[in-house]
C-alpha positions in Angstrom: 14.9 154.8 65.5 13.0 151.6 64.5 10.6 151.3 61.4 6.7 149.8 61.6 6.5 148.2 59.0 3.1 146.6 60.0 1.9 150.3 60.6 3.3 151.7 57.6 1.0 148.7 55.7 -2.4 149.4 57.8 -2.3 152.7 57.1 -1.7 151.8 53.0 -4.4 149.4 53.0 -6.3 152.2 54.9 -5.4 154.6 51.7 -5.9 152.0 49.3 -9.5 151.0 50.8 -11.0 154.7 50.5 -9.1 155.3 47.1 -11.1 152.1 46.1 -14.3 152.9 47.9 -14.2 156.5 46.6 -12.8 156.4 43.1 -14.8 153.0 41.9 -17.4 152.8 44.4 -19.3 156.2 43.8 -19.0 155.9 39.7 -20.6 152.3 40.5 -23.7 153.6 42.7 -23.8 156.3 40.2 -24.2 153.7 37.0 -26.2 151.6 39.2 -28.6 154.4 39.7 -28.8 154.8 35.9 -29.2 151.2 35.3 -32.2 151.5 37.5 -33.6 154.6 36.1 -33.6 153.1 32.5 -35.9 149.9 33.4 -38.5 150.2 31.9 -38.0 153.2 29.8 -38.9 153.6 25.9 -41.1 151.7 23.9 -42.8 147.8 23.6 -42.4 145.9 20.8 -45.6 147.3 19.3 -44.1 151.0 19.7 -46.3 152.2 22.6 -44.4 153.9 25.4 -43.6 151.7 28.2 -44.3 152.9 32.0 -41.1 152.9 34.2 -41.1 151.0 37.3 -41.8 153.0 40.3 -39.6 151.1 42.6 -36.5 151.3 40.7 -37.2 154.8 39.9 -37.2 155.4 43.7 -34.1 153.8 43.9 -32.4 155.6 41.4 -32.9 158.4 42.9 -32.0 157.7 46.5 -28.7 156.2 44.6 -27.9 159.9 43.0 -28.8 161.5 46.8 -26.3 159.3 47.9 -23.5 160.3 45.5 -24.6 164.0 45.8 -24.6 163.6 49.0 -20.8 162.3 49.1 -19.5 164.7 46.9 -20.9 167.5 49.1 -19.2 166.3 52.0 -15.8 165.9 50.6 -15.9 169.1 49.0 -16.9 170.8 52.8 -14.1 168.7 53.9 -11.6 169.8 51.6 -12.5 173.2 52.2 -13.4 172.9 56.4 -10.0 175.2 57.2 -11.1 178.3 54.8 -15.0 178.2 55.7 -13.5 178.2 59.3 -10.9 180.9 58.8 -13.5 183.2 56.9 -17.1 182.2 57.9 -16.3 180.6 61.5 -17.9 177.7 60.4 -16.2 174.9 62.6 -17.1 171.5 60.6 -15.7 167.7 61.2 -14.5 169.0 64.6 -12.0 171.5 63.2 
C-alpha cells in the first residue's frame, strides 16, 4: 500500500480553490454589486437628489442574479439525492 502524496495535495488545492472561490468570492460579487448600486445615489452638494447611473445599476443587478443564481444551485445540489428519492427529479446526473 503506497501513499500519493502529489494526489492527496491536488485534491487539497482542489478543496482549498472552491472554499476560496465560494466563501470569499460570492460575498465579494455580492459587495461589488452594492458598490455599484450606490454610485450615484443620494444627494449633490446643493441637496438635490442625484440620478443613479444606469450602467452600474445594470450591473448590480446582473452581479446579485449571479449570486442568487449560485446559491440556488448549491442548495439543489445539496439536496439532489432527496428531490430524487421523493420527486424523481434526477439533477447533476444523479
Amino acid at each position: 500500500m503506497s501513499i500519493d502524496f502529489i494526489e492527496i495535495g491536488l485534491a487539497a488545492v482542489r478543496v482549498l480553490g472552491l472554499g476560496l472561490l465560494f466563501g470569499a468570492g460570492l460575498p465579494a460579487l455580492f459587495a461589488l454589486g452594492m458598490k455599484l448600486h450606490a454610485v450615484g445615489a443620494g444627494t449633490g452638494e446643493d441637496g438635490a437628489a442625484v440620478r443613479r447611473n444606469p450602467f452600474a445599476t445594470a450591473g448590480a443587478y446582473a452581479l446579485y442574479a449571479i449570486v442568487v443564481g449560485a446559491v440556488i444551485v448549491g442548495v439543489l445540489f445539496v439536496t439532489r439525492h432527496t428531490l430524487q428519492h421523493y420527486f424523481g427529479l434526477t439533477l447533476f446526473g444523479v
